[in-house]
TORPATI-407631 format. One record per atom (N, C-alpha, C): z, x, y; residue in three letters. Coordinates in pm, whole numbers, plus 32768, in hexadecimal, padded with zeros to 4 digits. Each point is the difference from the previous one (the first is absolute). Layout:
// TORPATI-407631
ZXYALA/...
This chain:
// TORPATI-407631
6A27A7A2F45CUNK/7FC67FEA7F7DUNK/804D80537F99UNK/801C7FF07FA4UNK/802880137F8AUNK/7FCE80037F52UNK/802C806B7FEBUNK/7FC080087F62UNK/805380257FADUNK/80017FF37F5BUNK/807480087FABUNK/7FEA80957FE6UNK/806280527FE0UNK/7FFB80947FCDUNK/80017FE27F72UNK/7FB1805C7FBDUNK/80057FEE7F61UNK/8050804C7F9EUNK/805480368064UNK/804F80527FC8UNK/80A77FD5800BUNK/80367FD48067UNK/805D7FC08012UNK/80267F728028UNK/7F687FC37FEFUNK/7FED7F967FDFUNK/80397F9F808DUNK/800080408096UNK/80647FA88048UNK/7F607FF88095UNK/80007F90802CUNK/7FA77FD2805CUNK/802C8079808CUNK/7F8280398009UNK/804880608088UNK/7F6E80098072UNK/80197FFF8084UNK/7FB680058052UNK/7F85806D7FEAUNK/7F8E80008015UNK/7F8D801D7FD5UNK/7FE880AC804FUNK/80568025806BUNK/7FFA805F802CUNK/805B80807FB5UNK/80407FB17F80UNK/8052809A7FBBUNK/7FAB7FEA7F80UNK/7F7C7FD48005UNK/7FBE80597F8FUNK/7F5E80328026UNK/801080747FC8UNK/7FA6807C7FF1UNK/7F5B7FB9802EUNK/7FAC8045802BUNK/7F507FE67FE7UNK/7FFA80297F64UNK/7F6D7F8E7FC4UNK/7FE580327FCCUNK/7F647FAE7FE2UNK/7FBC80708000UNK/7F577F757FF2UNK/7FE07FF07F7FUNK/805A80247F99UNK/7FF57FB77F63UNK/80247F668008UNK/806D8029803CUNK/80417F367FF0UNK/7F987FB68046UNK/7FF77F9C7FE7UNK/7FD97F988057UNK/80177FF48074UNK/806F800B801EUNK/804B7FC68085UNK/80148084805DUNK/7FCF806C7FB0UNK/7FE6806A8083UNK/8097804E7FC5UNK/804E7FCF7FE5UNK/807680278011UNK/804C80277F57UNK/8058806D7FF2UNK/805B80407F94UNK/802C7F7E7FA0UNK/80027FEE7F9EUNK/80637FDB7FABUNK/808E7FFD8007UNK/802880478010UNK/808D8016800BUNK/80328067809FUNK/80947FCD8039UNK/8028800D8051UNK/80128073802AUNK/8007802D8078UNK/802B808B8009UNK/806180567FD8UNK/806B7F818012UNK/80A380167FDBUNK/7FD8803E7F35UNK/7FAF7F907FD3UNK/7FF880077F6EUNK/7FB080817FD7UNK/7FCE8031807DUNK/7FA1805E7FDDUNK/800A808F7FFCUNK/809480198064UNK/802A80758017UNK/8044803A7F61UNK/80487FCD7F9FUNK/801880597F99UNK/7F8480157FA0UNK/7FA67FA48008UNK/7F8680277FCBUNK/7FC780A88043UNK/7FE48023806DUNK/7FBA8057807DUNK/806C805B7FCDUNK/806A80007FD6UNK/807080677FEAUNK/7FF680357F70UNK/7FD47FAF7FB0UNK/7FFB804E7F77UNK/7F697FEC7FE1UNK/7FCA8033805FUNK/7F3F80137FECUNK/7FEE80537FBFUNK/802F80927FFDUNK/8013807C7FD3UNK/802C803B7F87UNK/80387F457FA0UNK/803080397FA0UNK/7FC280547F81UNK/7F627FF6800DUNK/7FF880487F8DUNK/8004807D8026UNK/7FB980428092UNK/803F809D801AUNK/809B801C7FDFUNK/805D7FB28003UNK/8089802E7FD8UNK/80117FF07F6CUNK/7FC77FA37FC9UNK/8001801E7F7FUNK/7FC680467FADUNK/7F7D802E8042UNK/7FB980897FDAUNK/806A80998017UNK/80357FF28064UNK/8035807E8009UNK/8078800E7FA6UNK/805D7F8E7FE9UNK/8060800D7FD0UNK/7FD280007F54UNK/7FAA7FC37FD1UNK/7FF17FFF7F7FUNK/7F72805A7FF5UNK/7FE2807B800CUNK/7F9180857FDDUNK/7F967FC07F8AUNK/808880287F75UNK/800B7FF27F73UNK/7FA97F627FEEUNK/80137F908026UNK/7FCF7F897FEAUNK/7F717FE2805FUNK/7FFC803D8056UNK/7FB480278063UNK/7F6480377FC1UNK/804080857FC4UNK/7FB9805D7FCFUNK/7F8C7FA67F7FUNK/805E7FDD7FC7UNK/7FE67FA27F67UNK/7FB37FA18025UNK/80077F93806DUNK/7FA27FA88013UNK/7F748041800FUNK/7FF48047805EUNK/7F9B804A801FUNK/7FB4804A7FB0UNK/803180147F8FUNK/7FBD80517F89UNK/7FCE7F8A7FBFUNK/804B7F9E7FC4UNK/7FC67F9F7FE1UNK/7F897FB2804FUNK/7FE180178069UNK/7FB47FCA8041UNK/7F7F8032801CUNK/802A80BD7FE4UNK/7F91800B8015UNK/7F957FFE7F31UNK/807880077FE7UNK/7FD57FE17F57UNK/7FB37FA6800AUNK/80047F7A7FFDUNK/7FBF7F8C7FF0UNK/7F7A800E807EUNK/800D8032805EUNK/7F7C80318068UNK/7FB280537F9AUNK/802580647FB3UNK/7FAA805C7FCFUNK/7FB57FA17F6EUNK/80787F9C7FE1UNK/7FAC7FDB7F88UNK/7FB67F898027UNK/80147FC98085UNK/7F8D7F808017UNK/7F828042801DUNK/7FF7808E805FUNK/7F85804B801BUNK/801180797FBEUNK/7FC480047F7FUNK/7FFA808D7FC5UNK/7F7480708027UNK/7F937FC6801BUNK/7F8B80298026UNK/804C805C80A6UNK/803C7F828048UNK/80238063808CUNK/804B809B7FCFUNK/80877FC87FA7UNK/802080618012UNK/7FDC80997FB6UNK/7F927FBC7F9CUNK/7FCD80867FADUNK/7F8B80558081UNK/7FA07FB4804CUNK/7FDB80548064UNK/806180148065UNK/803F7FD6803CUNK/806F8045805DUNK/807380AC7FB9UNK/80047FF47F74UNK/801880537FACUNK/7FA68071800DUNK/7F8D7FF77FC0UNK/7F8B8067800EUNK/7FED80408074UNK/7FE07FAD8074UNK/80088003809AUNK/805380547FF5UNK/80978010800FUNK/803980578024UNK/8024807A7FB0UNK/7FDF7FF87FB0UNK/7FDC806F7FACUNK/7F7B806D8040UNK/7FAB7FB8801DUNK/7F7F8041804CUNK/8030802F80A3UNK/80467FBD8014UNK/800E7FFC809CUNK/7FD3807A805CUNK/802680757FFCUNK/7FBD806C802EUNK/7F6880097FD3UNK/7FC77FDA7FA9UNK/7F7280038010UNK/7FBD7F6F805DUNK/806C7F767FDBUNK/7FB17FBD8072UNK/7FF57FBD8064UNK/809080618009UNK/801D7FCB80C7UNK/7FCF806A8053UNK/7FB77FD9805EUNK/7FAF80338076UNK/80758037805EUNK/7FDF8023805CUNK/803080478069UNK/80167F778088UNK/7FC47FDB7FF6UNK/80127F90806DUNK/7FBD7F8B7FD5UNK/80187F458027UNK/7FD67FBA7FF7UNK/7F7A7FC97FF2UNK/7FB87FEE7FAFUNK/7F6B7FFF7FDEUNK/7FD27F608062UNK/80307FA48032UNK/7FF57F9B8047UNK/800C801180A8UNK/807B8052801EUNK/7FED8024807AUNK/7FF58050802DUNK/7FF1806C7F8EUNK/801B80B38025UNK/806C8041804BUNK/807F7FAB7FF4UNK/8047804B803FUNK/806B7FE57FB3UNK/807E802B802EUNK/8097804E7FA3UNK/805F7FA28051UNK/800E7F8E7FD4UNK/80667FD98049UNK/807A7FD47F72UNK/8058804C802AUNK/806C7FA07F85UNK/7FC2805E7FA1UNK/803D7FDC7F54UNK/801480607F8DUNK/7F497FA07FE3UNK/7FDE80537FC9UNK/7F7D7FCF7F92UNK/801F7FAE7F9AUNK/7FA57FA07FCCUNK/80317FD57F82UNK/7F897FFC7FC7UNK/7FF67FE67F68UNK/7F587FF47FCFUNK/7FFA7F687FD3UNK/7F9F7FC78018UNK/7FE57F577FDCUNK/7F8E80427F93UNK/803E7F6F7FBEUNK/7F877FD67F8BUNK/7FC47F71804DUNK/7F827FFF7FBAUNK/7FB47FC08021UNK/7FF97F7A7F90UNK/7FDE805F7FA5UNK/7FF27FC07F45UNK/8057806D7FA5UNK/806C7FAD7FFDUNK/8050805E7FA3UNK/7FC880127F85UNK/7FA57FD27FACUNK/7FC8801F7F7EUNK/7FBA80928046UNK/800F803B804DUNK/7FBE809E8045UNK/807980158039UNK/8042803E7FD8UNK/80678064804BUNK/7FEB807A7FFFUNK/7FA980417FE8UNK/7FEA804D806DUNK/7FA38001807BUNK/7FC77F84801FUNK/7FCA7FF08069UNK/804C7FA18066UNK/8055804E8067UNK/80427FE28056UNK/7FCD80338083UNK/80297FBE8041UNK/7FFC802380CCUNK/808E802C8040UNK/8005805F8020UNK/80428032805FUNK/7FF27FDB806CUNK/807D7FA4802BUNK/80277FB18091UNK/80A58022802FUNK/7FEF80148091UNK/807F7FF58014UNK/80397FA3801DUNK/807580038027UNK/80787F747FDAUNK/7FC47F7C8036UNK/7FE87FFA807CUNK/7FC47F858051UNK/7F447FBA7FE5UNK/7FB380647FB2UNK/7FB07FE37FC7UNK/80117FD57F5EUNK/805C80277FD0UNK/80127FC07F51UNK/80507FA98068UNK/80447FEB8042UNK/80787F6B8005UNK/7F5E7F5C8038UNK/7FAA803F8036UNK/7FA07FC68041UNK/7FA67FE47F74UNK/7FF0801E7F93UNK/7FB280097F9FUNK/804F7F9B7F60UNK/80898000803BUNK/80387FAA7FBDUNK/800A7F7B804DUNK/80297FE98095UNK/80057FA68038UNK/7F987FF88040UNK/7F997FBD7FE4UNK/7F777FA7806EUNK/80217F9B7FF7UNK/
């Protein structure tokens, strides 16, 4: 059996392309052969991160710019919050009572920043993801 590659466009036996349970047919889009310089420059934005810092740097500021001005409420209690921080981070996790990983403080209702919970890492990651 045979299927067309969509990448080099040439009819090739059904055993040089990839699984995949998006397609229909169970099977890759494109060939293995077509697939290997793809699998080779996967990495390019880590190399282009490293090589360009300066442009790097700049996106990221910009990004977090436009984050701060779509949620200004977050980031004015996350502001305060850490400004307070020694008065209102606890000593250990208020959910499981124990110290695993760095502490962080959650808001609940950011219109109250200063009413936060002290959780450690795997309880705030559990409190963002249910």
């Amino acid at each position: 059996m045979k299927k067309k590659c969509s990448s080099c466009q040439k009819e090739i036996q059904i055993t040089f392309f990839n699984k995949n349970k998006a397609q229909k047919d169970g099977l890759d889009n494109i060939c293995r052969t077509c697939r290997i310089p793809y699998n080779n420059n996967r990495n390019w934005f880590k190399k282009w991160r490293i090589t360009n810092p300066d442009m790097y740097k700049a996106s990221q500021r910009r990004g977090q710019k436009a984050y701060r001005a779509r949620y200004p409420e977050k980031e004015k209690a996350h502001l305060i919050a850490r400004k307070n921080k020694a008065k209102l981070l606890k000593d250990t996790c208020e959910k499981c009572g124990e110290l695993r990983g760095e502490l962080h403080m959650h808001h609940s209702d950011y219109s109250k920043p200063l009413q936060v919970i002290t959780l450690c890492e795997p309880c705030h990651y559990g409190e963002h993801h249910i």
